[in-house]
C-alpha positions as CSV (number, residue, x, y, z in Angstrom):
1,X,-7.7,-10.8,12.9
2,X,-7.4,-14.5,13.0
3,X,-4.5,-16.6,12.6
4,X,-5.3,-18.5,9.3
5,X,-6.8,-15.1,7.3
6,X,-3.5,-13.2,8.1
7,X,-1.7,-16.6,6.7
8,X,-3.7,-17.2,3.5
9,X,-2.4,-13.1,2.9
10,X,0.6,-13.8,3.4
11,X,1.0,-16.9,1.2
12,X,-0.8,-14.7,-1.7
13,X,2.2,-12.3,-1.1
14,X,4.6,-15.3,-1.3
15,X,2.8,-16.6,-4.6
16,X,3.5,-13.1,-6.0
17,X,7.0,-13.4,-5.9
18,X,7.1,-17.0,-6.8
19,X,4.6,-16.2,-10.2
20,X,7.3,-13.4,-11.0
21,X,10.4,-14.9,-10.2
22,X,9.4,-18.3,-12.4
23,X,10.2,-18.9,-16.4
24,X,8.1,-21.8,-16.4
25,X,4.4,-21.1,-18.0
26,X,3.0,-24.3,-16.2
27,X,4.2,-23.6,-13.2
28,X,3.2,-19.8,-13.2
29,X,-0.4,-21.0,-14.4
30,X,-0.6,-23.6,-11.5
31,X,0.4,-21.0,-8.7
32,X,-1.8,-18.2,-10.4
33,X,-4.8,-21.4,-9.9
34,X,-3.6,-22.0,-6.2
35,X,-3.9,-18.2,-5.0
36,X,-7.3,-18.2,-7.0
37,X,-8.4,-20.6,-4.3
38,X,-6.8,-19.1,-1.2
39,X,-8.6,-16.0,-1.7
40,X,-12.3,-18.2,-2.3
41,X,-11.5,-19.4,1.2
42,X,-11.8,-15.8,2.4
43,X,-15.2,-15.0,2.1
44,X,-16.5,-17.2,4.4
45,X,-13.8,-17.1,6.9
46,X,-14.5,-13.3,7.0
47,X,-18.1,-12.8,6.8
48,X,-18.8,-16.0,8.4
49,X,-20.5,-18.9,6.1
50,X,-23.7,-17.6,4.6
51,X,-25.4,-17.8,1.5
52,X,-23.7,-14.7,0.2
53,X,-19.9,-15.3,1.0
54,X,-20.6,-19.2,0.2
55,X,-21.9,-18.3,-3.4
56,X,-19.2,-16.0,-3.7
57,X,-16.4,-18.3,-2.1
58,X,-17.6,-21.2,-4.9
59,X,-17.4,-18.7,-7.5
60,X,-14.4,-17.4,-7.0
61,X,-13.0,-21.6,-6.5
62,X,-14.7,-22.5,-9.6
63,X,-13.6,-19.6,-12.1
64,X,-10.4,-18.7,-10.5
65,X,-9.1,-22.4,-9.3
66,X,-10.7,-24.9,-12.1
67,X,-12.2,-23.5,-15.6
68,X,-9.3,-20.2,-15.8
69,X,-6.3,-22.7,-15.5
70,X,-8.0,-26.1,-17.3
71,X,-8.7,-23.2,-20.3
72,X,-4.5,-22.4,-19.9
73,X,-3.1,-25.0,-19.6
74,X,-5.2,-26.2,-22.5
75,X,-3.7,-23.4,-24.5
76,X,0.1,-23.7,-23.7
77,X,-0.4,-27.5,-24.5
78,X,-1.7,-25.8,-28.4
79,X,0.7,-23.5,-28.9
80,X,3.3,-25.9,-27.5
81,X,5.5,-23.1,-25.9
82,X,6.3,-24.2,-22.0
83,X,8.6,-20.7,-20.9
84,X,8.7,-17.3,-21.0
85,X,11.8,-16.5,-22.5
86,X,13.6,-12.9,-22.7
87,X,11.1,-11.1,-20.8
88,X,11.5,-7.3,-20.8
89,X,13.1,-7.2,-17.2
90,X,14.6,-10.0,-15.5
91,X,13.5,-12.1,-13.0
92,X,15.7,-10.8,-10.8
93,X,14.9,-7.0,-11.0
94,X,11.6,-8.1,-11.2
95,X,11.5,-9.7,-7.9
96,X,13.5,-6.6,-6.5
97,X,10.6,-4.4,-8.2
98,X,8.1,-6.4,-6.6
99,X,9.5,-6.3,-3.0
100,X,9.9,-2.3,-3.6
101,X,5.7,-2.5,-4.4
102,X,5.0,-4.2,-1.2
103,X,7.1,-2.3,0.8
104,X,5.6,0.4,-0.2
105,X,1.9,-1.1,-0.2
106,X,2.3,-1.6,3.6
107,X,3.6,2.1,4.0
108,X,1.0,3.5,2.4
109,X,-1.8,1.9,3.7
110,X,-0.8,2.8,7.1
111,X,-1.6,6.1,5.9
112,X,-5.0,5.4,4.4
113,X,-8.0,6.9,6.4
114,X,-9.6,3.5,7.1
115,X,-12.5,2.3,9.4
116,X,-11.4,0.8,13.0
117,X,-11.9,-2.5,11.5
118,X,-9.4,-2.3,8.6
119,X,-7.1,-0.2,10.3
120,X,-3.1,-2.4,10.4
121,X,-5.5,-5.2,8.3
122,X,-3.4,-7.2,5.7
123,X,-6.1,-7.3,3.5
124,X,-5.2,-3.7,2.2
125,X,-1.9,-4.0,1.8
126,X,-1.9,-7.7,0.1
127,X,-4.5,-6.3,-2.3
128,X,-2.3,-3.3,-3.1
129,X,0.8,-5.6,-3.6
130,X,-1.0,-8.4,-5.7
131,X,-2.3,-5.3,-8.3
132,X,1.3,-4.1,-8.1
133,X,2.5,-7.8,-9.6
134,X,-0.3,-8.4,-11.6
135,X,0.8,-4.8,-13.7
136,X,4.7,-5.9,-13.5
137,X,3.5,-9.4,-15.0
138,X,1.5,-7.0,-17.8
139,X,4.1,-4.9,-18.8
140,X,7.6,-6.8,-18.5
141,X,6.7,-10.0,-20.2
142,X,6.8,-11.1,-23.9
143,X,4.3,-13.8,-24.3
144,X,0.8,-13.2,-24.3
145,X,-0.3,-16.0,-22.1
146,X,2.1,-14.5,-19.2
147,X,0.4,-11.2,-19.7
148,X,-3.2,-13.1,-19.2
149,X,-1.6,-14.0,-16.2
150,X,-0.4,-10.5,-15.4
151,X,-4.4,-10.1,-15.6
152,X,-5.5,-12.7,-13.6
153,X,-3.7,-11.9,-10.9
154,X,-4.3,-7.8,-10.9
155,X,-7.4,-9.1,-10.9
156,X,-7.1,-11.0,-7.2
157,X,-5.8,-7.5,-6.1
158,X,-9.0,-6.3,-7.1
159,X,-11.2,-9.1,-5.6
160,X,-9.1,-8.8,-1.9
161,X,-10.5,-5.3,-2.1
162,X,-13.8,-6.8,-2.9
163,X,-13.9,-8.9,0.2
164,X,-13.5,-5.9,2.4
165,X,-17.5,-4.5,0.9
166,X,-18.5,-8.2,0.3
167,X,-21.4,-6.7,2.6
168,X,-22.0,-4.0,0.7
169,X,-21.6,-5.1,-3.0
170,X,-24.8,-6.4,-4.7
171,X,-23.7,-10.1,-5.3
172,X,-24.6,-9.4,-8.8
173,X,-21.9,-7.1,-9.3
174,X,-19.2,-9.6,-7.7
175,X,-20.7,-12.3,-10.5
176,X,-20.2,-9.7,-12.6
177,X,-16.3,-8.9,-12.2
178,X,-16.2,-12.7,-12.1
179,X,-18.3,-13.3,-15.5
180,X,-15.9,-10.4,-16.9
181,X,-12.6,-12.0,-15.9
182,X,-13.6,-15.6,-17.7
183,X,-14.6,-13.1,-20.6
184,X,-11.3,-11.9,-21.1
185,X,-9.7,-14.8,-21.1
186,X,-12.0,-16.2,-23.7
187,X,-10.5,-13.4,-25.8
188,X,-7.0,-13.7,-24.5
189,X,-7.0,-17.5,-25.8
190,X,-8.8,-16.3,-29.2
191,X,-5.9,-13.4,-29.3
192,X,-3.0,-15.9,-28.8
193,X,-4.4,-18.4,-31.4
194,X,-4.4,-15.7,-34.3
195,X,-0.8,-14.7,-33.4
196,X,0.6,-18.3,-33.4
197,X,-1.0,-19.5,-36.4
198,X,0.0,-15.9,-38.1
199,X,3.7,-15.9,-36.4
200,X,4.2,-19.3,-35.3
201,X,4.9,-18.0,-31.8
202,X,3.0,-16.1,-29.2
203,X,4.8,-13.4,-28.9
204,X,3.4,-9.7,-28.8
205,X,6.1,-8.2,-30.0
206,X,5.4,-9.5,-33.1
207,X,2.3,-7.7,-33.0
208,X,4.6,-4.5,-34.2
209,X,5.0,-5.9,-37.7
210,X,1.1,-5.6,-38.1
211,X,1.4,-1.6,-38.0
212,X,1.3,0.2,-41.5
């Protein structure tokens, strides 16, 4: 596989770590926005520059580097809140958690009955790690913009997968997963106004006291 594919893998692995092992929500939103745009660069350096991979490439850049980060970092600046604070597990055990996920990921996809092509490829493991973060994100931290970012990057997980069928895969169903991602968010950013104007913070624990 060529030199700068198994490097952009391995810096999305890197930015895993660094997104969990950060309190700050402006830094987290900026590293979530610059593995958004290493994996646009894959496409083409994959499946060579064509119309398919390049459409795809500046889709991915657009939604996942530009209007997903402009749309959260214009909601932090609203709800004025710049950390995560208390999250469910530390930032240390959640690092240590996170190493155990992509140890594992690379064990297990040695194991995986994969094509010739794929077989000791990063692309499986790095997808299986990212979707491991992304779901540590979702489920050990307190604020809800953090947990959109949980999303966003189980998301990539899903979208390195993607790039292994990009061939396959009617590009309408790749604008698809792409059209539903900015969806979500729209509702994420609806979801965390409601709970700051009713709770003055955005936290989802709060959401408890809603319960009869």
């Amino acid at each position: 596989m060529p030199i700068p594919i198994n490097e952009i893998l391995v810096a999305v692995i890197l930015l895993n770590f660094f997104i969990l092992g950060t309190s700050r929500l402006g830094t987290c939103i900026m590293a979530v926005a610059s593995q958004g745009i290493l994996l646009a660069l894959l496409p083409p350096l994959v499946h060579g520059v064509n119309g398919h991979s390049v459409l795809l490439s500046v889709g991915a850049l657009s939604i996942k580097g530009v209007v997903i980060p402009w749309l959260l970092f214009r909601a932090i600046r609203r709800v004025r809140i710049r950390r995560e604070v208390e999250p469910r597990i530390g930032y240390i055990a959640s690092l240590l958690l996170s190493a155990l996920i992509t140890t594992a990921a690379f064990l297990f996809a040695d194991r995986l009955p994969l094509l010739p092509l794929h077989i000791h490829s990063f692309f499986i493991p790095v997808a299986l790690s990212t979707l491991g973060a992304g779901f540590l994100l979702l489920i050990t931290r307190r604020k809800a913009i953090t947990q959109v970012l949980g999303y966003l990057v189980f998301e990539n997980g899903i979208f390195i997968f993607g790039i292994l069928l990009v061939e396959a895969m009617p590009l309408m169903v790749e604008a698809g997963v792409l059209l539903d991602m900015l969806v979500a968010i729209f509702v994420m950013g609806i979801v965390m106004n409601h709970i700051n104007r009713e709770f003055s913070t955005i936290n989802t624990e709060h959401l408890s006291l809603l319960k009869e």
